[in-house]
C-alpha positions in Angstrom: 81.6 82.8 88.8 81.1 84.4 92.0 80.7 87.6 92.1 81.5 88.2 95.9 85.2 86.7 95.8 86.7 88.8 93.1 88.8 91.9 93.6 86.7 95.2 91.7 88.8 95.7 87.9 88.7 98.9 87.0 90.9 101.9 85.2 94.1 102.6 87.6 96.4 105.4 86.4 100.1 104.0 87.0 102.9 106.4 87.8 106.9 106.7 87.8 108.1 109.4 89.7 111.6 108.5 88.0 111.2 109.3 84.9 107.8 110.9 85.0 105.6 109.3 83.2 102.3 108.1 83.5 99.7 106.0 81.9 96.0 105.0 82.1 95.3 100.9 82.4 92.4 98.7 83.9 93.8 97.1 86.9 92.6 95.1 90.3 95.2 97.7 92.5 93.6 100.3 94.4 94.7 103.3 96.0 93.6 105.7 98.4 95.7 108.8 95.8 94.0 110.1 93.2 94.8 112.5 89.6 93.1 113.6 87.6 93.7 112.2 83.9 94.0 114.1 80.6 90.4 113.4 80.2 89.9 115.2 83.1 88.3 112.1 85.0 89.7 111.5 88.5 91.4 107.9 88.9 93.6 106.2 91.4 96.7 106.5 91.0 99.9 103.8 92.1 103.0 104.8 92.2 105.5 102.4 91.2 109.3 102.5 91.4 110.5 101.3 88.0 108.1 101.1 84.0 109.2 100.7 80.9 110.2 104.4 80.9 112.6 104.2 83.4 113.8 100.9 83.4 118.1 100.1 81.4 116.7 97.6 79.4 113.5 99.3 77.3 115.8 102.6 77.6 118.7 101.1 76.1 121.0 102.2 79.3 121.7 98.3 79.9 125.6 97.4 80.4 126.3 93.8 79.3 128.6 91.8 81.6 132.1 91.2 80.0 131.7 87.3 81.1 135.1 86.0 79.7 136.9 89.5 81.6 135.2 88.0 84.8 136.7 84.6 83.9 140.2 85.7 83.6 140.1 87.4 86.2 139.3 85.5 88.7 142.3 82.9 87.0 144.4 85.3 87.7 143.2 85.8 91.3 143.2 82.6 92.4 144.7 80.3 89.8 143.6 77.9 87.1 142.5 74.8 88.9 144.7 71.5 87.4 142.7 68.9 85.9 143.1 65.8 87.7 
């Protein structure tokens, strides 16, 4: 493998300011931001927009689609279409 080609893997502290939370991984991402960790080692740190933390489906805030509401109403809108 050569050694010149490949991005530098390394530990990368991944944020979300959303629901505040943090945690420590090994990643190829870099970043000019830094924290300093629990271990009280400075890492670059990436802020991301969504995690587990934050996001409806791990945090159990996920609506399900009524799929047969969305079918009758959009009979009743527009018609049923005649078979032929």
């Amino acid at each position: 493998m050569k050694h010149t080609i490949h991005p530098s893997y390394g530990p990368v502290v991944f944020r979300d300011r959303a629901a505040n939370h943090a945690f420590l991984t090994r990643s190829t991402a870099t970043s000019d931001k830094t924290v300093v960790w629990e271990d009280g080692v400075t890492y670059p740190v990436v802020d991301v927009e969504i995690s587990d933390a934050s996001h409806p489906f791990h945090t159990g805030t996920a609506r399900v689609l009524d799929t047969a509401g969305r079918l009758e109403r959009f009979e009743r809108r527009y018609g049923r279409r005649e078979a032929s």
